[in-house]
C-alpha positions as CSV (number, residue, x, y, z in Angstrom):
1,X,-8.3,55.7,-51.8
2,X,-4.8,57.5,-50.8
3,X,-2.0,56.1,-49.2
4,X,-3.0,57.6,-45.8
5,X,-6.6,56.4,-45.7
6,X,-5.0,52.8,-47.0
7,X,-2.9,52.9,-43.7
8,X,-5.0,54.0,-41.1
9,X,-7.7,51.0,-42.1
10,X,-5.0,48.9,-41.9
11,X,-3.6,50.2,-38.5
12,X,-7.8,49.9,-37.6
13,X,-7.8,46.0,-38.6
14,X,-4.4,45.0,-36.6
15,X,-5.9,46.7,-33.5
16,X,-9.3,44.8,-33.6
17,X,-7.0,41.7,-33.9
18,X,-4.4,42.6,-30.9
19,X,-7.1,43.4,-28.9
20,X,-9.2,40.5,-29.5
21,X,-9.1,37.7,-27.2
22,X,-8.5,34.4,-28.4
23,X,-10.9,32.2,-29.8
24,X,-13.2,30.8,-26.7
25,X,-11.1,32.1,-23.8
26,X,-12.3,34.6,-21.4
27,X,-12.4,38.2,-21.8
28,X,-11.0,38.1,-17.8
29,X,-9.3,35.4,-16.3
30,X,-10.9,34.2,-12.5
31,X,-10.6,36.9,-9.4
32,X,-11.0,36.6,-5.8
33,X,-9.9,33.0,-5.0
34,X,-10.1,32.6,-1.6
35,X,-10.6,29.8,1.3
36,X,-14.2,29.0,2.6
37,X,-13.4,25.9,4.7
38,X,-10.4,23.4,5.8
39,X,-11.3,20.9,8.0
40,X,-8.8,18.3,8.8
41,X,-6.7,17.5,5.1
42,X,-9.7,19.0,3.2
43,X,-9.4,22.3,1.6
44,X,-12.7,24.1,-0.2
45,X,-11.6,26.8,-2.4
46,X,-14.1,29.5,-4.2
47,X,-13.7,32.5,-6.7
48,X,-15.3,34.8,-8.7
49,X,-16.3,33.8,-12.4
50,X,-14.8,34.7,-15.3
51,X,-16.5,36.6,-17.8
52,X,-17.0,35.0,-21.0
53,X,-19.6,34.8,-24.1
54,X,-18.5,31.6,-25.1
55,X,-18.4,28.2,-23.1
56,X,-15.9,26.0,-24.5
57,X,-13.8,26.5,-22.0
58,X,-12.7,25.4,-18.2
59,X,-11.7,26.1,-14.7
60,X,-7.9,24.9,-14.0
61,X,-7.2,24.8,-10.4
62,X,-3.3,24.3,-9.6
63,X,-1.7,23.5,-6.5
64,X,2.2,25.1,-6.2
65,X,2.0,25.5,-9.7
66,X,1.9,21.5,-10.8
67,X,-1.3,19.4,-11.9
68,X,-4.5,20.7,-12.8
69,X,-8.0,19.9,-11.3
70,X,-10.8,20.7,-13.5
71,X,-13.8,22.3,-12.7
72,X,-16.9,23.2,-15.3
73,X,-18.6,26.6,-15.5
74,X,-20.7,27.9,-14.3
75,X,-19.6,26.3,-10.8
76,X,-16.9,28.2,-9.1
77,X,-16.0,26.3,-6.1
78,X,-13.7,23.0,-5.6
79,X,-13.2,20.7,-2.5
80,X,-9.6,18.8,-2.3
81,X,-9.9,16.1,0.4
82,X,-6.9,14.5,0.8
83,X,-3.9,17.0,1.5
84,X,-0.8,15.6,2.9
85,X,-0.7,16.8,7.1
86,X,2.1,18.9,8.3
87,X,2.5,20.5,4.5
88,X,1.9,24.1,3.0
89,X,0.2,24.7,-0.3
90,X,-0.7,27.4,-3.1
91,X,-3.3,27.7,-4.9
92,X,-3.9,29.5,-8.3
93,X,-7.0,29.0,-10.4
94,X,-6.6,29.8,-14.2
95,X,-8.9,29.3,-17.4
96,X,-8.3,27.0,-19.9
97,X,-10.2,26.7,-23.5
98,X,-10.3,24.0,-26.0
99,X,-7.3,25.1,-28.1
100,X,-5.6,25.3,-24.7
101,X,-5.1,28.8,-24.4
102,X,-4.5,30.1,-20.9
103,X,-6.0,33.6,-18.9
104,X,-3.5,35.0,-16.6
105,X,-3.8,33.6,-13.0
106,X,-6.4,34.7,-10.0
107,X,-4.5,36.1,-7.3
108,X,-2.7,33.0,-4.8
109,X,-4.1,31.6,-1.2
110,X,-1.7,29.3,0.7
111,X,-3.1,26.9,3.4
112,X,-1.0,24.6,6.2
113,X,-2.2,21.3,6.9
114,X,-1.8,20.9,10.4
115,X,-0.2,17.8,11.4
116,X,-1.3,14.1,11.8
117,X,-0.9,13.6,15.6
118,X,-3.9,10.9,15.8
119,X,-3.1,7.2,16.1
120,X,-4.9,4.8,14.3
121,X,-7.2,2.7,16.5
122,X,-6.0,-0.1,18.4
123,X,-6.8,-3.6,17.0
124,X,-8.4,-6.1,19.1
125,X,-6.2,-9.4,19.4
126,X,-7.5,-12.6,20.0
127,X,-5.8,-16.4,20.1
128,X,-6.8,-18.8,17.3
129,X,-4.8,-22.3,18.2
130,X,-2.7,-23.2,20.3
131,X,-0.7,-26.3,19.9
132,X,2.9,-27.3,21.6
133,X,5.2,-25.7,19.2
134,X,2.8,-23.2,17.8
135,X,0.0,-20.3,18.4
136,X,-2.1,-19.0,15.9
137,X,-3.3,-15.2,16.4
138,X,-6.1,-13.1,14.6
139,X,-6.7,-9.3,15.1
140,X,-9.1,-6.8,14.0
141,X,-8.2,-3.8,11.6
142,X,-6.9,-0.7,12.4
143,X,-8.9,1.9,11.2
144,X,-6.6,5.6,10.0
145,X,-6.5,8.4,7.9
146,X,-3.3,6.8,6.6
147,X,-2.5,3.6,5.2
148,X,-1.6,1.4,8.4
149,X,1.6,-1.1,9.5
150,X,1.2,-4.0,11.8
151,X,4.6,-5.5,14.4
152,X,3.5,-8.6,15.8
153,X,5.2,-8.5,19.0
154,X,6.4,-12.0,20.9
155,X,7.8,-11.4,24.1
156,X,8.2,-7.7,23.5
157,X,10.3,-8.4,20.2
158,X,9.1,-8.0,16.8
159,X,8.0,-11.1,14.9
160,X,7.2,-9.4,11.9
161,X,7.2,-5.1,11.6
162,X,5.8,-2.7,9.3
163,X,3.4,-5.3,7.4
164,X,0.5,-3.8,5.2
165,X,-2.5,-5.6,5.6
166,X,-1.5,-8.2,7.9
167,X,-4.1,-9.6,9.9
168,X,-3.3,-12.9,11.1
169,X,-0.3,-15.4,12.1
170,X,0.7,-18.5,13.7
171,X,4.1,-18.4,15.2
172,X,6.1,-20.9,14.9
173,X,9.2,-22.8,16.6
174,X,7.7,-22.5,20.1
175,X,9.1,-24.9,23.0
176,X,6.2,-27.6,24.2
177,X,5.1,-26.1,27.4
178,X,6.3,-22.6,27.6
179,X,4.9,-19.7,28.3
180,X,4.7,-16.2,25.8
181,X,2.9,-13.2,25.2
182,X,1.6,-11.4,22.0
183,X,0.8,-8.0,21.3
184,X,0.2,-6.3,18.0
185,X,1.3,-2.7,17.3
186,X,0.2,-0.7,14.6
187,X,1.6,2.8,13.0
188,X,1.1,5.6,10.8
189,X,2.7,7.3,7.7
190,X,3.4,9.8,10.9
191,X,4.7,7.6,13.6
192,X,1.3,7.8,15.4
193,X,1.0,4.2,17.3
194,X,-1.4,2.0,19.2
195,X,-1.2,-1.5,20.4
196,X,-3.8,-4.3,21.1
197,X,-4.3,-6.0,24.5
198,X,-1.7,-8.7,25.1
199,X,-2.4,-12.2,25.1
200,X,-0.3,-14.7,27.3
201,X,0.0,-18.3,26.1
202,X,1.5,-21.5,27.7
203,X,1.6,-24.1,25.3
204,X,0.7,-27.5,25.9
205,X,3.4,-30.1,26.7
206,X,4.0,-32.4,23.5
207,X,2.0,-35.9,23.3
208,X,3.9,-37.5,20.1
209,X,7.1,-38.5,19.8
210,X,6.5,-40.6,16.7
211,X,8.2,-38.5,13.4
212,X,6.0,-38.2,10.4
213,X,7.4,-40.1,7.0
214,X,8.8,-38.1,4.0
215,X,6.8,-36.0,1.5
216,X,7.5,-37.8,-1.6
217,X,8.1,-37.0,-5.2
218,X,9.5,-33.2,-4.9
219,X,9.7,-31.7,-8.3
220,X,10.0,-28.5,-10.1
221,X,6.2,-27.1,-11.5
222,X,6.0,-26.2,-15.3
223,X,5.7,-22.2,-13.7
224,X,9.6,-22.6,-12.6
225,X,11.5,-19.8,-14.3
226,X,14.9,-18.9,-12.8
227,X,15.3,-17.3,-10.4
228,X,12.1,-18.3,-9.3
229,X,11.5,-21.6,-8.5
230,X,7.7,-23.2,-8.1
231,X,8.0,-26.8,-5.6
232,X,5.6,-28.9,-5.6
233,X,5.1,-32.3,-3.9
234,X,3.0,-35.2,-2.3
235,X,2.0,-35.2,1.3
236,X,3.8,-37.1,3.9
237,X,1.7,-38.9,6.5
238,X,1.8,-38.4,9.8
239,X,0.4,-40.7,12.7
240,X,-1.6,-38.2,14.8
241,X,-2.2,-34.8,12.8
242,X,-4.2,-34.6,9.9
243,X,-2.3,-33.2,6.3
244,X,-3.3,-29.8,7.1
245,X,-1.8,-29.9,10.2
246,X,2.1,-30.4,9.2
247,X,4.7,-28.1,8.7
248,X,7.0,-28.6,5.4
249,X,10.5,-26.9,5.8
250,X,12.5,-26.2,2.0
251,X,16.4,-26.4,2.4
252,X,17.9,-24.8,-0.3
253,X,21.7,-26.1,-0.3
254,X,21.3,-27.4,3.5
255,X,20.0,-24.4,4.7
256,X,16.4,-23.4,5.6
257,X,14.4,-21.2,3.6
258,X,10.8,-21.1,3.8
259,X,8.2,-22.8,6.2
260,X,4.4,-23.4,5.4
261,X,1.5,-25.1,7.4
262,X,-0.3,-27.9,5.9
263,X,1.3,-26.8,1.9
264,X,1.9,-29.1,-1.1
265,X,3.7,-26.7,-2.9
266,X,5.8,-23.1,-2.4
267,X,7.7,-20.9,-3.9
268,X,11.5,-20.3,-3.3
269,X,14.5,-18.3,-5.3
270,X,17.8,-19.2,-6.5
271,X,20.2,-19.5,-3.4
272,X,23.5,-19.0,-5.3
273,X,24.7,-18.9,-8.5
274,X,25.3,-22.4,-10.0
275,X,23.9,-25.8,-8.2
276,X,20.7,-25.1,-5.6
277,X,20.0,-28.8,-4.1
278,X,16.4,-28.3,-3.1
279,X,15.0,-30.6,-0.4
280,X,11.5,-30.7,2.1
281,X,10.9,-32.7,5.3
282,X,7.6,-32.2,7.7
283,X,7.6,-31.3,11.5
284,X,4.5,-32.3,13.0
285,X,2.9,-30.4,15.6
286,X,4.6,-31.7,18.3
287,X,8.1,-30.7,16.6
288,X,8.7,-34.1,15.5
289,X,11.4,-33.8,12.4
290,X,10.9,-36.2,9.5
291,X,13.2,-37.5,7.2
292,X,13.9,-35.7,3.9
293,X,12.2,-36.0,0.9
294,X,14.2,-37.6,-2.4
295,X,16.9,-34.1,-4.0
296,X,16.3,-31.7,-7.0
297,X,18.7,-29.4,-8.4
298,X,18.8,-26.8,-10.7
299,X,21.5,-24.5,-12.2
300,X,20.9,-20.7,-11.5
């Protein structure tokens, strides 16, 4: 064979290998994206299939160019339900084989997700117990598109604001015989808010004047590791409420740092760095102050 004929087979076997695709990608990547529904933060997207002989190989649907949703042939359509409100998006759709070859991109649609102006719903508040320096409150769950915050509100000011998940609480440090009302407020990611009913409250007059003793034998658990320090201790006893009904204060260094209702243990952190003097004593429901229980320390 001459040198021509040599070359012009050899010119013949690079083209057939330019021009072939690679192995299991489409001959043409997907066409025609387009939008077939939105609906809220829910986005349905469809497009014309690509055309292939072989089937090891995907649908990659990309929104603004980041991530990848996949979707199987021979189904050309895909639903994303949870958009963020008040943001803009574009999507691309792509093919993707096993060796992770790539076909050029269908053409780009770009959707606005209008935004969130819907509060959540209001929760339903209702009082648990009252007694003369406390009231316990319960409320029903708001219900949102968004994860949710709850404000207890006591006399109009917050209690607590912008809890997850909070559902229940008994206020505490009230004055025997005084009067207050509770509301609960809830909010959005958005800033969309409700509130509950409001409940008013006057708290019975105090019928104990005796203190209740000392909780006894405070200690550091074996879970102690600083800065985190596990309490626990024995009960004191009180002449009118039962153990669940006292209230056991921790001072760390002389100064109070966590309360608890009805507790043999808790959970407080390293005050300062050096000595923390650790100490509980138990208020009874009538706000009767006990006397301390014996001292720990520990070096932080």
């Amino acid at each position: 064979m001459g040198r021509k004929a040599v070359l012009a087979a050899l010119f013949a076997v690079l083209a057939l290998v330019v021009s072939a695709p690679a192995l299991g990608a489409p001959s043409t990547g997907p066409t025609n994206l387009r939008v077939t529904d939105q609906s809220g933060r829910s986005v349905s997207l469809a497009w014309d299939a690509a055309k292939t002989k072989s089937s090891s190989w995907w649908y990659c649907i990309q929104s603004s160019g980041a991530g990848c949703f996949r979707v199987d042939p021979p189904k050309t359509t895909f639903t994303h339900p949870s958009l963020w409100p008040g943001s803009t998006y574009t999507f691309t759709v792509v093919t993707v084989d096993k060796n992770g070859n790539r076909s050029a991109p269908s053409n780009a649609v770009t959707v606005t997700i209008p935004p969130d102006t819907t509060p959540p719903t209001a929760p339903v508040l209702s009082v648990t117990s009252v007694l003369p320096i406390r009231v316990s409150l319960a409320w029903t769950a708001a219900t949102d598109s968004t994860q949710v915050f709850y404000t207890l509100l006591v006399d109009g000011a917050p209690y607590f604001s912008g809890q997850i998940g909070a559902l229940s609480r008994t206020v505490l440090y009230l004055e025997p015989g005084s009067t207050h009302t509770f509301q609960v407020r809830v909010s959005d990611w958005f800033g969309n808010t409700s509130v509950s009913n409001v409940e008013t409250v006057t708290l019975p007059a105090a019928t104990d004047a005796v203190a209740p003793g000392a909780p006894s034998n405070l200690r550091f658990s074996s879970e102690t590791s600083i800065p985190e320090l596990w309490l626990d201790w024995d009960a004191a006893v009180d002449n009118a409420d039962p153990p669940g009904q006292l209230m056991y204060e921790v001072f760390v260094n002389g100064v109070l740092t966590s309360s608890g209702i009805g507790n043999d243990e808790d959970i407080v952190y390293c005050a300062v760095t050096g000595l923390n003097a650790i100490r509980v004593r138990a208020v009874d429901t009538s706000g009767n102050e006990g006397p301390f229980s014996n001292e720990i320390a520990i070096v932080c």
